[in-house]
C-alpha positions as CSV (number, residue, x, y, z in Angstrom):
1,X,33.9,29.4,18.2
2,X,30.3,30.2,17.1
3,X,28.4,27.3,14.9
4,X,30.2,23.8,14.1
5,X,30.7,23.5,10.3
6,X,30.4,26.0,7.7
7,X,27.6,27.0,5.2
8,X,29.0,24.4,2.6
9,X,28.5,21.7,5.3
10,X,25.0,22.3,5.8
11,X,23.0,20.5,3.3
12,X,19.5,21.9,2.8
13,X,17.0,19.6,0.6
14,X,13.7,20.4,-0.5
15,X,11.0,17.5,-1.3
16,X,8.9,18.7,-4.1
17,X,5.0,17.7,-4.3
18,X,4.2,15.4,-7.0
19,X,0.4,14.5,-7.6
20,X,-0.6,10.9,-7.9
21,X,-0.2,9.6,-11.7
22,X,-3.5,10.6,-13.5
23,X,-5.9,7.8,-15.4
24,X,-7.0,7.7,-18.8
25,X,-10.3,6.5,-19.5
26,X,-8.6,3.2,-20.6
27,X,-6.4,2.9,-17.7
28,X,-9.8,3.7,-15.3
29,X,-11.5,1.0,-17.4
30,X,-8.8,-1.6,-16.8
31,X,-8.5,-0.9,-12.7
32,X,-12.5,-1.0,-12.6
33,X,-12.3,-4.6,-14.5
34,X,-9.7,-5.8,-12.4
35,X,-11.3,-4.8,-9.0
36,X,-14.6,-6.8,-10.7
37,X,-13.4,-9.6,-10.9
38,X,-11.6,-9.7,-7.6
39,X,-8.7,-11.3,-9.1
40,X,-5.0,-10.5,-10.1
41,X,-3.2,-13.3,-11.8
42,X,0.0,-12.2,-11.2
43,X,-0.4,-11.6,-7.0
44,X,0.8,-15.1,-4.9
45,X,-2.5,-15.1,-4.2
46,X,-4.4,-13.9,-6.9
47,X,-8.2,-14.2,-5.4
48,X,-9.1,-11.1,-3.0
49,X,-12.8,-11.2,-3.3
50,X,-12.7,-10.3,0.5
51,X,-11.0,-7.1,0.0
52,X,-13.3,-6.0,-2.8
53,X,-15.6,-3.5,-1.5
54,X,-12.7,-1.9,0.3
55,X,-10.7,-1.7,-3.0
56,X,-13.6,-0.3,-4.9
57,X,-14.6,2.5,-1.9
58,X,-10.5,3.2,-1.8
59,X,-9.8,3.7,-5.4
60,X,-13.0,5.3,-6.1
61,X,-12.1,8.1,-3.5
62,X,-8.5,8.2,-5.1
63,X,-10.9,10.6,-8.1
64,X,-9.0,8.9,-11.1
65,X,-5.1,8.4,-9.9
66,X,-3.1,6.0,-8.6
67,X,-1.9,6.9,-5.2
68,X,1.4,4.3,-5.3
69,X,2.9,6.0,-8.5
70,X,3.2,9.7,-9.1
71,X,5.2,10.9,-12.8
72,X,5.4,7.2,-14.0
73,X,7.0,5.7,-11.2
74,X,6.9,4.7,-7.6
75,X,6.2,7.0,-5.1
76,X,8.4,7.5,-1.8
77,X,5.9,5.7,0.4
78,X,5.4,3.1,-2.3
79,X,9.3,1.8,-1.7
80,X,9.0,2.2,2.1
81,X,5.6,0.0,2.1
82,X,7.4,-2.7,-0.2
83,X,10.2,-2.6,2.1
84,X,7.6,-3.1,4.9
85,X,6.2,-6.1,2.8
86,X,9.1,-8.0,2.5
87,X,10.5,-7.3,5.8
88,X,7.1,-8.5,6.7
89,X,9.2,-11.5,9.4
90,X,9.7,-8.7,12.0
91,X,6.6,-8.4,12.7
92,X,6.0,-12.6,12.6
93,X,4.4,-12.9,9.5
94,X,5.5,-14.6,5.9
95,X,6.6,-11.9,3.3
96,X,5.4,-14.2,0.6
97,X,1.7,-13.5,1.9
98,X,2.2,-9.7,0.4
99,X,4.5,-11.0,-2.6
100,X,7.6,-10.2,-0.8
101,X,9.9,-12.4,-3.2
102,X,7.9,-10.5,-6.8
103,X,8.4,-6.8,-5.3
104,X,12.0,-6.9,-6.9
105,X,10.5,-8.0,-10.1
106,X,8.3,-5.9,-10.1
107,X,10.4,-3.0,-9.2
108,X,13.2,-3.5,-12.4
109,X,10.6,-2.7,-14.7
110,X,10.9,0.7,-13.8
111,X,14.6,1.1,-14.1
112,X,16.5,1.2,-17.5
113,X,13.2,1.2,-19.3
114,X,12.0,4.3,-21.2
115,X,8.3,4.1,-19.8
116,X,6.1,1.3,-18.1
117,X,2.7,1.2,-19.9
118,X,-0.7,2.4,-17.9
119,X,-1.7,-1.5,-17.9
120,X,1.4,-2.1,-16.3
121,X,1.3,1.0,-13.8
122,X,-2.1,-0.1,-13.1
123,X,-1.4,-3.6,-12.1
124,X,1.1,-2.7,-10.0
125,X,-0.5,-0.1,-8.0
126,X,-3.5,-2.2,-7.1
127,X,-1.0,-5.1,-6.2
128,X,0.2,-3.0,-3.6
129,X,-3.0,-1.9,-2.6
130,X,-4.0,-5.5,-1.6
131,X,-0.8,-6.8,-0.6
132,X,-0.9,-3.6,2.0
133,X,-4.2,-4.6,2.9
134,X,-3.5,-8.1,3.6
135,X,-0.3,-7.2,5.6
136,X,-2.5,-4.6,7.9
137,X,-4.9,-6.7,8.3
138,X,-2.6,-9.2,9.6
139,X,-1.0,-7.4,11.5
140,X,-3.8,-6.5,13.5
141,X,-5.7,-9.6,13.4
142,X,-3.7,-12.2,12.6
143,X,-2.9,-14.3,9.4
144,X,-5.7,-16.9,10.6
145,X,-9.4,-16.2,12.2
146,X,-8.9,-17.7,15.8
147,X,-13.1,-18.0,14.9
148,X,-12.3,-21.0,12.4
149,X,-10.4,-22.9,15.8
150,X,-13.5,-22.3,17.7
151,X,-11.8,-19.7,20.3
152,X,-14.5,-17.9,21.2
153,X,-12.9,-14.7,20.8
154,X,-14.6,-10.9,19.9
155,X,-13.1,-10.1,16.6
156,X,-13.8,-9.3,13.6
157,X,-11.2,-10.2,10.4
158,X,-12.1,-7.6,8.0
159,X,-9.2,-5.2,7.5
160,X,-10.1,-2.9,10.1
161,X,-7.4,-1.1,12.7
162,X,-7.3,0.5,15.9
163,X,-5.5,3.6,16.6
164,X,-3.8,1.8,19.4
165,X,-3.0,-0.8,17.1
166,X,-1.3,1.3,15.0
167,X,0.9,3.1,17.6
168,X,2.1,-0.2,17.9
169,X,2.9,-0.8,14.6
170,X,6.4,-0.6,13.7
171,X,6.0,0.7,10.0
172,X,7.3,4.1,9.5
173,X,4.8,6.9,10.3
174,X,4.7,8.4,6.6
175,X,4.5,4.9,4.9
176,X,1.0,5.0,5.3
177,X,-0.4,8.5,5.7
178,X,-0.2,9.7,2.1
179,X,-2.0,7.8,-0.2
180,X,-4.6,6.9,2.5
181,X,-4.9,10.2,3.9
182,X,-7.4,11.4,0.9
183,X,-10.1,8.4,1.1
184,X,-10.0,8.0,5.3
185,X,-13.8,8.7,5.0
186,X,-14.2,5.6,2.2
187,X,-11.9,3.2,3.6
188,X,-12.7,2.1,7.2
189,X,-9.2,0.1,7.3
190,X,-7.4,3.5,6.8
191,X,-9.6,6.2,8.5
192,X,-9.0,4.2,11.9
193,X,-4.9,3.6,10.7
194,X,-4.4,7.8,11.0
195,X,-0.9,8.0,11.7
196,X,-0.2,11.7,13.3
């Protein structure tokens, strides 16, 4: 007989484009305070002072939205990076580094409620912005400098990644591409992470 199953049992979906959620002047105002101050009070580690210049270069190319949200809440890729985070023992690091054990917290906010505020949007979009950082980072350097043991080895810990790094990597091709994929000139941790 010709095809297996009929037209019914074919299911056809269509993804539909949304742009990343756009910032008010006040929302803008808060992210650019934030990144100043190179802290975020509610992060398990709140201090990323190292990160900093990254963050700034990354959300600066991002032209006013927040790449992890898009129509209030979180994007596709933002669930399948959180899942990445607190899955973060497969690939032998401590989800608690990338706030594994808040991400569910975090998450609730955005179910049942009628809207999250901007603030709140905000904060959690550039807590996933570091906690991503951190966890790439990590996984291609490692969670400690082998420089502060005294192995005389040729790295360097600042986020950066190699594309054969990345092949590599088990997170899902997709996860990273999106919200990266417009600042890969401004962000040197990214542009060298291009997942094809």
């Amino acid at each position: 007989m010709g095809s297996q199953g009929t037209a019914k049992d074919k299911v056809v979906t269509s993804v539909t484009a949304v742009d990343p959620q756009r910032l008010t002047p006040n929302g803008q105002a808060l992210l650019d305070q934030w990144l100043g101050a190179a802290e975020l009070s509610d992060l398990q580690r709140p201090h990323f002072a190292e990160y900093q210049p990254e963050l700034r270069k990354f959300y600066g190319a991002m032209s006013g939205t927040l790449p992890w949200i898009e129509g209030g809440e979180p994007a596709p890729q933002a669930y399948a990076m959180i899942r990445s985070l607190k899955n973060a023992e497969f690939e032998g690091l401590t989800p608690d580094d990338y706030d594994g054990s808040k991400w569910d917290e975090r998450m609730a906010r955005f179910t049942g409620s009628p809207g999250v505020s901007e603030p709140e949007l905000v904060r959690f979009d550039l807590a996933l912005t570091i906690c991503t950082m951190r966890y790439v980072s990590d996984l291609h350097v490692g969670r400690a400098n082998p420089r502060i043991f005294h192995f005389d080895l040729d790295i360097d810990h600042r986020p950066s990644i190699s594309r054969s790094s990345s092949e590599k990597s088990s997170l899902p091709r997709k996860t990273l591409r999106q919200p990266w994929k417009r600042s890969n000139r401004h962000f040197p941790c990214m542009h060298e992470q291009r997942l094809r």
